[in-house]
C-alpha positions in Angstrom: 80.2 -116.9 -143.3 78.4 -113.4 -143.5 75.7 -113.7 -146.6 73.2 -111.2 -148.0 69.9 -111.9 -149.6 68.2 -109.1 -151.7 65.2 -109.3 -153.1 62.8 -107.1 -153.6 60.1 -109.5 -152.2 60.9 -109.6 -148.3 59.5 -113.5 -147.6 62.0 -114.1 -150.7 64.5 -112.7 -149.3 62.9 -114.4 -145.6 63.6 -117.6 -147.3 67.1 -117.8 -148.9 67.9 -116.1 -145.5 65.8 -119.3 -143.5 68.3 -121.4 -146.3 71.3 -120.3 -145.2 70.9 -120.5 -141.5 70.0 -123.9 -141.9 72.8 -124.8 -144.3 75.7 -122.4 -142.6 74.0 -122.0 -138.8 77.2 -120.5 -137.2 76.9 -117.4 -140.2 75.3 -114.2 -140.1 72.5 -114.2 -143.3 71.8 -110.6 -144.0 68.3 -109.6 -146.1 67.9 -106.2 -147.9 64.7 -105.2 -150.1 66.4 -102.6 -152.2 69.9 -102.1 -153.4 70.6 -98.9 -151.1 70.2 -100.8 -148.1 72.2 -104.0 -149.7 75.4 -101.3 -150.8 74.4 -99.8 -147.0 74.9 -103.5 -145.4 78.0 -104.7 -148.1 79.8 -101.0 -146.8 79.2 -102.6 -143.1 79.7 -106.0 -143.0 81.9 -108.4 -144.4 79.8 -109.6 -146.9 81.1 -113.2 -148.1 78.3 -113.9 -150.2 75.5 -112.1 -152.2 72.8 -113.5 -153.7 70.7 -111.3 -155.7 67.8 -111.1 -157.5 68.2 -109.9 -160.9 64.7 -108.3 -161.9 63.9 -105.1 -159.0 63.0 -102.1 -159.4 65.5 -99.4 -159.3 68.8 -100.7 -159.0 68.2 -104.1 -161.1 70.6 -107.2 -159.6 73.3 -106.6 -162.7 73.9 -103.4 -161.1 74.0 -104.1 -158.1 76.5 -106.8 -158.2 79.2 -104.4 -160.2 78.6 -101.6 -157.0 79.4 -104.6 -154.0 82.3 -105.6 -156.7 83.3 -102.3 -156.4 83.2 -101.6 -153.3 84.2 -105.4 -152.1 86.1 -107.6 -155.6 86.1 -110.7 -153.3 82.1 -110.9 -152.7 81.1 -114.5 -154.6 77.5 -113.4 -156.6 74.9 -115.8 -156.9 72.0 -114.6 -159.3 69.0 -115.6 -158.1 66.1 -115.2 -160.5 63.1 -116.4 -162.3 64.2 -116.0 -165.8 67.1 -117.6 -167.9 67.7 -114.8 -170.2 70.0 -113.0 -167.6 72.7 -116.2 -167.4 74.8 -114.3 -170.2 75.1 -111.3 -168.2 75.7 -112.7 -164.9 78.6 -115.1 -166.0 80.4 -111.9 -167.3 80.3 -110.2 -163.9 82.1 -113.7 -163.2 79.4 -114.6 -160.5 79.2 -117.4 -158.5 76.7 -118.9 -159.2 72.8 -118.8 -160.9 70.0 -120.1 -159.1 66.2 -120.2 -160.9 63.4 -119.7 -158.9 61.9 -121.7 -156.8 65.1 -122.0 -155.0 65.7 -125.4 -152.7 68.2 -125.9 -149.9 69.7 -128.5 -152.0 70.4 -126.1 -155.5 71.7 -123.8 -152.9 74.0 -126.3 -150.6 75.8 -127.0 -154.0 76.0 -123.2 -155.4 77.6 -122.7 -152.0 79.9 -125.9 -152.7 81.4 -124.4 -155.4 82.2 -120.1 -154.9 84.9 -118.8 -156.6 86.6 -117.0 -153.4 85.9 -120.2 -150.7 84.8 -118.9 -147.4 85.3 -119.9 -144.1 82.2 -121.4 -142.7 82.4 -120.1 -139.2 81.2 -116.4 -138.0 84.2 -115.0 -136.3 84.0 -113.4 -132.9 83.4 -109.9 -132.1 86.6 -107.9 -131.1 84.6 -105.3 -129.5 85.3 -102.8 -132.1 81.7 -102.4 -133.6 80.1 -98.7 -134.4 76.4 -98.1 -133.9 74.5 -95.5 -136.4 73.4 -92.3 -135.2 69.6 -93.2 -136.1 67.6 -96.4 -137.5 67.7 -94.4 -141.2 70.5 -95.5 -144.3 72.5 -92.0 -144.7 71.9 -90.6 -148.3 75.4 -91.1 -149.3 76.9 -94.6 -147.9 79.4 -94.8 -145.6 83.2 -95.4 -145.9 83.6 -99.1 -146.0 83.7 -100.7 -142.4 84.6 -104.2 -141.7 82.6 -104.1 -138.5 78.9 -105.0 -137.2 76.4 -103.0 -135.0 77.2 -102.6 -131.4 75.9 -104.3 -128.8 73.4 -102.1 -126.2 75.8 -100.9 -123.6 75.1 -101.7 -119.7 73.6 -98.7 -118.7 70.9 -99.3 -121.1 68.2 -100.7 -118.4 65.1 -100.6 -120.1 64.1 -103.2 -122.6 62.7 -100.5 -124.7 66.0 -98.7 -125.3 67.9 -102.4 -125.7 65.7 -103.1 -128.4 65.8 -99.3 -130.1 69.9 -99.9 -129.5 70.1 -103.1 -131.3 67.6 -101.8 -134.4 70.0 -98.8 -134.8 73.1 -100.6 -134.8 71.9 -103.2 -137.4 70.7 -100.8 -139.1 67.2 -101.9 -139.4 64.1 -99.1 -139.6 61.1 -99.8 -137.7 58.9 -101.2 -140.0 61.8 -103.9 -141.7 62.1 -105.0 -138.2 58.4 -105.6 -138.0 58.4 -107.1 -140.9 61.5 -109.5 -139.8 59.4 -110.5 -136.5 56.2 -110.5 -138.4 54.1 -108.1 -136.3 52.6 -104.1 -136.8 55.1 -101.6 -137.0 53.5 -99.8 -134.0 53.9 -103.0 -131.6 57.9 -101.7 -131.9 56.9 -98.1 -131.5 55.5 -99.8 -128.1 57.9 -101.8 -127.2 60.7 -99.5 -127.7 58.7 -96.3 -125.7 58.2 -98.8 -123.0 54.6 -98.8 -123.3 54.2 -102.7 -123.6 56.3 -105.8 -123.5 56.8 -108.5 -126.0 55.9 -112.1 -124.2 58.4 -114.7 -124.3 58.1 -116.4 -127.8 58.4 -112.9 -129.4 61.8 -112.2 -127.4 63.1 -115.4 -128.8 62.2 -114.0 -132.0 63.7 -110.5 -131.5 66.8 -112.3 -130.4 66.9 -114.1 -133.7 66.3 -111.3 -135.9 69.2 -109.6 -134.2 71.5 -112.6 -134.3 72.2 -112.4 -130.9 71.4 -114.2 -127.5 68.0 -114.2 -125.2 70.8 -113.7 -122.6 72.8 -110.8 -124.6 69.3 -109.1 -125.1 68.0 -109.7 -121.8 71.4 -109.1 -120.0 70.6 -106.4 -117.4 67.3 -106.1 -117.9 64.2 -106.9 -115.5 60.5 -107.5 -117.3 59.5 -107.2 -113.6 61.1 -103.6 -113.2 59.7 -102.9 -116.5 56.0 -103.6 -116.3 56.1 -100.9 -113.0 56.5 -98.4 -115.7 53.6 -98.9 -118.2 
């Protein structure tokens, strides 16, 4: 099951996203911060489930759920939100679902339990077809819809540093949301991805989990040994 989270507060958004894994660990749980780089994401991915906050600046979550129902009528909504006041308007965009803050694993389990468009449960394989962006920025206009995920590095990518700026791009992650993601200064990726320094072993673990890939896919090819001659 692919899921997005979008909340203007990131360790929100961190949470539902922690949630998920643990409920549907075979998925891939998405997070965005602001609706551009949810519609970005929902335009790339095959977004079974939203859940959204309703009350964000900008592009509030009412909004934002009639664009991903535009550009994807399948999508199940979930509201997610602090205030009741907003049920009204969110059962006539026929969501899903409507969550109150604070959220709990169980609320969520039975939300899930109960989507209007049942997903599978499983994250399918990759068929190899996946497109990597040009650069780790959202394009000002969105894409045409893609049912495909970012690429993986290809083999002649040797250094660790241009794995990990690989990866970022294709998921389509800027430097500092991957920071945020792995909980460290922006300028620790600026390091690791001009080979200047390398991340020890519990912080590749955690790269590898913010990319939703293997140690062994992110590592594949790749000597820390040959590495560290460099710096």
């Amino acid at each position: 099951m692919y899921t997005i989270s979008v909340d203007d507060r990131i360790l929100v958004a961190r949470l539902l996203q922690r949630m998920l894994t643990e409920l549907d660990p075979e998925g891939s749980h998405l997070i965005a911060v602001t609706g551009k780089e949810a519609l970005y994401l929902v335009e790339s991915f095959p977004i079974d489930v939203a859940l959204l906050d309703v009350d964000m600046p900008g592009m509030n979550g009412l909004e934002l759920a009639r664009r991903i129902q535009a550009i994807r009528p399948r999508v199940n909504i979930i509201f997610v939100t602090g205030y009741e006041q907003y049920s009204l308007k969110a059962f006539e965009l026929y969501a899903s679902g409507y969550l109150l803050k604070p959220v709990t694993e169980k609320n969520l389990a039975e939300a899930l339990a109960h989507l209007r468009y049942p997903v599978v449960s499983y994250r399918p394989e990759r068929d190899g077809s996946e497109e990597a962006l040009s650069d780790g920025r959202l394009p000002d206009q969105l894409t045409s819809q893609k049912e495909t995920e970012g690429a993986l590095p290809q083999k002649d990518q040797r250094t660790f540093g241009e794995r990990l700026q690989s990866l970022r791009v294709a998921r389509g992650f800027s430097q500092k949301q991957l920071a945020e993601l792995v909980f460290v200064d922006r300028s620790s990726i600026a390091h690791w991805e001009g080979n200047r320094r390398i991340p020890n072993v519990a912080m590749i673990n955690r790269l590898a989990r913010a990319f939703d890939v293997s140690v062994t896919m992110l590592m594949d090819g790749i000597s820390l040994e040959e590495e560290k001659t460099k710096t």
